[in-house]
KOLPAGU-424343 format. One record per atom (N, C-alpha, C): atom name; residue in one letter; residue number from 1; x, y, z. Coordinates in Angstrom, 1 decimal, decimal comma, always signed. Example, Ala and Ser with C-alpha at 12.3 -4.5 7.8 and 13.67 -1.06 7.14 Angstrom:
<pts>
PT  atome  residu  num       x       y       z
PT      N       A    1   +13,2    -5,7    +7,8
PT     CA       A    1   +12,3    -4,5    +7,8
PT      C       A    1   +13,2    -3,3    +7,8
PT      N       S    2   +12,8    -2,2    +7,1
PT     CA       S    2   +13,7    -1,1    +7,1
PT      C       S    2   +12,9    +0,0    +7,9
</pts>
This chain:
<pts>
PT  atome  residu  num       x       y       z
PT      N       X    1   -84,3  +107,4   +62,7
PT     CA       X    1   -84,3  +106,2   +63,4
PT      C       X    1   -85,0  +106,3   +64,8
PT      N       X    2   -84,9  +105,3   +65,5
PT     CA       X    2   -85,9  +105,6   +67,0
PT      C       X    2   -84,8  +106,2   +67,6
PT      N       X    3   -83,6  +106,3   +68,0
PT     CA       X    3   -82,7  +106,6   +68,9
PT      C       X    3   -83,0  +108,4   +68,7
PT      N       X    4   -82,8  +108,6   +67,5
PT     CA       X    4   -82,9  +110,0   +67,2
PT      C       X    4   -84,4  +110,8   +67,5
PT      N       X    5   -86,0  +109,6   +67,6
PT     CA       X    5   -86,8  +110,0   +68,0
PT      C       X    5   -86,6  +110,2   +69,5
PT      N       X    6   -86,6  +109,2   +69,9
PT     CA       X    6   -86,5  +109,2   +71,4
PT      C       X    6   -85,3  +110,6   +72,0
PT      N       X    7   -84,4  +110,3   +71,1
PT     CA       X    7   -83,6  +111,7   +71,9
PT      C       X    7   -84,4  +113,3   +72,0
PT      N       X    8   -85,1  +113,2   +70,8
PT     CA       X    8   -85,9  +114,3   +70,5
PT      C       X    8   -86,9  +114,3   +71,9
PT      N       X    9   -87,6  +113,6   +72,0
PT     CA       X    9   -88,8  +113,7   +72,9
PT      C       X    9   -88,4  +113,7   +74,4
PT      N       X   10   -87,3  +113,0   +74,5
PT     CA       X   10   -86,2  +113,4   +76,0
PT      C       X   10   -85,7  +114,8   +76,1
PT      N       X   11   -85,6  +115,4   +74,8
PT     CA       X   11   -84,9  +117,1   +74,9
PT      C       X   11   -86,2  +117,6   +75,1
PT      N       X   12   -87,4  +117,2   +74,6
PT     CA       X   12   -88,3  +118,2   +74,7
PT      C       X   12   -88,7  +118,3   +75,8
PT      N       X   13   -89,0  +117,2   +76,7
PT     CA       X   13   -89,3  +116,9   +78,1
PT      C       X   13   -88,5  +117,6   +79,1
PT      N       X   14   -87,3  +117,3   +78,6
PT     CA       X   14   -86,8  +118,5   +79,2
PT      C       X   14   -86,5  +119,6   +79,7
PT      N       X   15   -86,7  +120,4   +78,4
PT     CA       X   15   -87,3  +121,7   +77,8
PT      C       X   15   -88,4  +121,8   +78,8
PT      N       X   16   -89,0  +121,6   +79,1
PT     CA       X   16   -90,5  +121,6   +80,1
PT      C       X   16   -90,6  +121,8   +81,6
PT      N       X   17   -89,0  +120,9   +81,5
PT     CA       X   17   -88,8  +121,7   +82,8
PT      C       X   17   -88,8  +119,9   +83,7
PT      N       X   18   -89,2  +119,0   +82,9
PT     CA       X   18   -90,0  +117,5   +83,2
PT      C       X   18   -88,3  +116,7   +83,6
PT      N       X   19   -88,0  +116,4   +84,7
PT     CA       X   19   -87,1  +115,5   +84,8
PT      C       X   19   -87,1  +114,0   +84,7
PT      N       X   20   -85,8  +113,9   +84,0
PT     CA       X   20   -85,6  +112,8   +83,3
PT      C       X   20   -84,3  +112,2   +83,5
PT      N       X   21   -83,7  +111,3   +83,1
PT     CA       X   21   -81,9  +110,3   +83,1
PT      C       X   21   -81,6  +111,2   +82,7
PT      N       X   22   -80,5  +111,0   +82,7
PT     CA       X   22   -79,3  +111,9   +81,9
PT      C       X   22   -79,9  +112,3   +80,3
PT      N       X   23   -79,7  +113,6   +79,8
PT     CA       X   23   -80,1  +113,8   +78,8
PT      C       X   23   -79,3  +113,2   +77,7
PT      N       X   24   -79,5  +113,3   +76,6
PT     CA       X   24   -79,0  +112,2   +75,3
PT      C       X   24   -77,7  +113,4   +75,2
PT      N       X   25   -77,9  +114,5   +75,3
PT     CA       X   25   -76,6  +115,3   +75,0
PT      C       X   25   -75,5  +115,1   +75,9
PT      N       X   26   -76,1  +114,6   +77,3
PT     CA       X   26   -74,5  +113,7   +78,1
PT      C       X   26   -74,2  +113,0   +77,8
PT      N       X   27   -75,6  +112,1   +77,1
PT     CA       X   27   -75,1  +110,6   +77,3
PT      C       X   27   -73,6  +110,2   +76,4
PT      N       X   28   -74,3  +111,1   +75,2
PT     CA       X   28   -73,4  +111,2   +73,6
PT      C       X   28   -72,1  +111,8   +74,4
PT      N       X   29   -71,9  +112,7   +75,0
PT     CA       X   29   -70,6  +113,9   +75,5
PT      C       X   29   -69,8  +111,9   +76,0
PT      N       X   30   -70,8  +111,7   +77,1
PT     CA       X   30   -69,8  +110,6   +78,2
PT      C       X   30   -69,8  +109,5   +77,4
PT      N       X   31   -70,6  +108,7   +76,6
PT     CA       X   31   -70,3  +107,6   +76,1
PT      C       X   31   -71,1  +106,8   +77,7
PT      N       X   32   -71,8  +106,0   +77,6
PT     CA       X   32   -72,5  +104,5   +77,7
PT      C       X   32   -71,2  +103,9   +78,4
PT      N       X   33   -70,2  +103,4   +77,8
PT     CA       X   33   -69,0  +102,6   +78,2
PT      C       X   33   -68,2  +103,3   +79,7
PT      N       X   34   -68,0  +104,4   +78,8
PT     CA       X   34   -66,7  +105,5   +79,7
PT      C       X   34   -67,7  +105,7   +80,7
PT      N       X   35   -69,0  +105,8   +81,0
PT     CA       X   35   -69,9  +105,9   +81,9
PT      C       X   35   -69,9  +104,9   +83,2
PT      N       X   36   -69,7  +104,3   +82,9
PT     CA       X   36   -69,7  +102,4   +83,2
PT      C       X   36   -68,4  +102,2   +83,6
PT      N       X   37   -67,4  +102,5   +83,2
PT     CA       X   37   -65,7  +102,5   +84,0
PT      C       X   37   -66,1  +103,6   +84,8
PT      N       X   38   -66,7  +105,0   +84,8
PT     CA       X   38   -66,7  +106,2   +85,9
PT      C       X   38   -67,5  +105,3   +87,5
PT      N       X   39   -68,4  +104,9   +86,8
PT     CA       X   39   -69,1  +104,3   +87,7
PT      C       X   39   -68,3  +102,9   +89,2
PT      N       X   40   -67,8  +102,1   +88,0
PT     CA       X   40   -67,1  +101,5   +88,7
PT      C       X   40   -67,2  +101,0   +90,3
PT      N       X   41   -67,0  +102,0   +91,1
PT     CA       X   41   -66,5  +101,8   +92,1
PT      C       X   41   -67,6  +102,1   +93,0
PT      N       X   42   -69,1  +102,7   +92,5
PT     CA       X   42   -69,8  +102,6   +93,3
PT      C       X   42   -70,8  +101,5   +93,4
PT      N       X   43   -71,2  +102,0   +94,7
PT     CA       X   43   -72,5  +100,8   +95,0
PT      C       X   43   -73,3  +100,5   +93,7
PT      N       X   44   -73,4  +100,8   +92,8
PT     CA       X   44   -74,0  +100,5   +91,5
PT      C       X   44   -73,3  +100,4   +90,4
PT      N       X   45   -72,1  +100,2   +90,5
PT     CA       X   45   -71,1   +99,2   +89,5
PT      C       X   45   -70,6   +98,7   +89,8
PT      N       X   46   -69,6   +97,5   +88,8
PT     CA       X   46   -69,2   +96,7   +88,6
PT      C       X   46   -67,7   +97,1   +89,0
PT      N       X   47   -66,6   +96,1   +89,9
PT     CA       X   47   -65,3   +97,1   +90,2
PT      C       X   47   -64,3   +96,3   +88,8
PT      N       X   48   -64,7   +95,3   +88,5
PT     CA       X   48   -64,3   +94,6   +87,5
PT      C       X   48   -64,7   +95,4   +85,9
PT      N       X   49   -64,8   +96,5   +85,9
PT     CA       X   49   -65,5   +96,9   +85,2
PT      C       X   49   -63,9   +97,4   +84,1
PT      N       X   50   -63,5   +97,5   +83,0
PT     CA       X   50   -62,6   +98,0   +82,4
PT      C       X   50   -62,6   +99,2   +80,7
PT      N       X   51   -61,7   +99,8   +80,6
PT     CA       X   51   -62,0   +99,8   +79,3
PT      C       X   51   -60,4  +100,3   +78,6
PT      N       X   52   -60,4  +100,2   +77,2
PT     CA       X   52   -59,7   +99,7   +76,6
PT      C       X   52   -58,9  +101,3   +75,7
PT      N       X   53   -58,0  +101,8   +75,2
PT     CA       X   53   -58,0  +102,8   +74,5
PT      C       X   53   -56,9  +102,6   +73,5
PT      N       X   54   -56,1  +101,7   +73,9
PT     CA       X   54   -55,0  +101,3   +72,3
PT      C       X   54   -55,1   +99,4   +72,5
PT      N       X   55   -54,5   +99,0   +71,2
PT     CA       X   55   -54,6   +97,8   +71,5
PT      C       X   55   -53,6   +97,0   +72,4
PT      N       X   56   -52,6   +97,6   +72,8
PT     CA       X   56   -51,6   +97,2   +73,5
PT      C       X   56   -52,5   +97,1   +75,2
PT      N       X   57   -52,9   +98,2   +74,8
PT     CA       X   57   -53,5   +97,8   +76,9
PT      C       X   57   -55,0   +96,5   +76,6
PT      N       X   58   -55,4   +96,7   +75,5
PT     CA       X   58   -56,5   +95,5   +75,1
PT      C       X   58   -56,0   +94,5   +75,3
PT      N       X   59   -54,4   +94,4   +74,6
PT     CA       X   59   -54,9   +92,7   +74,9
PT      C       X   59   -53,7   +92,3   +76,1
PT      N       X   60   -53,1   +93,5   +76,8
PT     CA       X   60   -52,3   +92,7   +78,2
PT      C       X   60   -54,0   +92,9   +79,2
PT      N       X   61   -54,7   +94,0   +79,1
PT     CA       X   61   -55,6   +93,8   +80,3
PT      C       X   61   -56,5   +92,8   +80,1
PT      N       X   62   -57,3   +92,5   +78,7
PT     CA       X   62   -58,5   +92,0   +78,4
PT      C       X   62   -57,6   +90,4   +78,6
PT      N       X   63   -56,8   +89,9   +77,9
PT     CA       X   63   -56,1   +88,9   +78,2
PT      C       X   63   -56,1   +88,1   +79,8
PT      N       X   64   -55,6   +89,0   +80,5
PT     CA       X   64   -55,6   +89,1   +81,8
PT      C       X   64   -56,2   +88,5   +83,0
PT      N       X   65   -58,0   +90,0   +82,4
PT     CA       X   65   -59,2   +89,4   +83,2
PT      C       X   65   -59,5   +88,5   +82,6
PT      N       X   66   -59,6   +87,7   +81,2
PT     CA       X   66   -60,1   +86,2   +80,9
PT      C       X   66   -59,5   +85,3   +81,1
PT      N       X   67   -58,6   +85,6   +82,3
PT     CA       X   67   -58,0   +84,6   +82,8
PT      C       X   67   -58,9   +84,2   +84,0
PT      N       X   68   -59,7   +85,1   +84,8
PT     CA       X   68   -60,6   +84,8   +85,8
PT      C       X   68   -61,7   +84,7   +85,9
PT      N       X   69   -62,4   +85,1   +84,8
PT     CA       X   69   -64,0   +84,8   +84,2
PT      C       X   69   -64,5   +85,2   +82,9
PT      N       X   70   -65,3   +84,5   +82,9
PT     CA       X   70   -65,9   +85,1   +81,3
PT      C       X   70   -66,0   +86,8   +81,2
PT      N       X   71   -65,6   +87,6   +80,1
PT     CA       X   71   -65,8   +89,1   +80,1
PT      C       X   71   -66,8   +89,0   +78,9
PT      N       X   72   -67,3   +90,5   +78,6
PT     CA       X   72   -67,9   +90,8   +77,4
PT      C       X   72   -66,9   +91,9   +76,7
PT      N       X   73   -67,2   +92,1   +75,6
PT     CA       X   73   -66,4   +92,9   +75,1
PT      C       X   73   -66,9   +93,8   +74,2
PT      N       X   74   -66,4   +95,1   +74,2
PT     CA       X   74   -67,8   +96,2   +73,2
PT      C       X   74   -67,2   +96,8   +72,8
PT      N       X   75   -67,3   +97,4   +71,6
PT     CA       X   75   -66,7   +98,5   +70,8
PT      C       X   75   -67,0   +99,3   +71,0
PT      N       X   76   -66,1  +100,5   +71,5
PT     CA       X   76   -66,5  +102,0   +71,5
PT      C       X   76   -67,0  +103,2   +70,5
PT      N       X   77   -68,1  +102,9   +70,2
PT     CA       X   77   -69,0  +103,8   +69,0
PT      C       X   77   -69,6  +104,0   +69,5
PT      N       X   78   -70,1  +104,9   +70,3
PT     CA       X   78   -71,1  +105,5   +70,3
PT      C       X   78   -72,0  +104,6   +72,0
PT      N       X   79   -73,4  +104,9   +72,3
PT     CA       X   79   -73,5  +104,3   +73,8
PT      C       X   79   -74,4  +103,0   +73,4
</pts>
């Protein structure tokens, strides 16, 4: 698939020595999401930012914040 090309041609790059984002081997370690709650609290995230890990905290937190604005919601598979 392209995800698997592009990860390929990101490792080779930087094999090279060629800097680049985070490589696909953190990205996969950190997860996309769990990246995005680390972030959080800096000047380049969201402080509203949440995430979810049983359904009991899903639906008192997600519940919660849709009490104060529209949220999005995303399954944790992969980034």
């Amino acid at each position: 698939g392209t995800q698997q090309r592009f990860d390929e041609l990101m490792q080779a790059q930087m094999r090279k020595g060629k800097l680049v984002w985070s490589s696909p081997d953190v990205q996969t370690k950190m997860g996309a999401k769990d990246a995005l709650v680390a972030i959080k609290d800096l000047s380049c995230g969201m402080t509203d930012t949440a995430a979810y890990y049983s359904a009991a905290d899903l639906e008192a937190g997600f519940k919660k914040s849709c009490a104060f604005q529209p949220r999005v919601i995303k399954q944790n598979r992969g980034s």
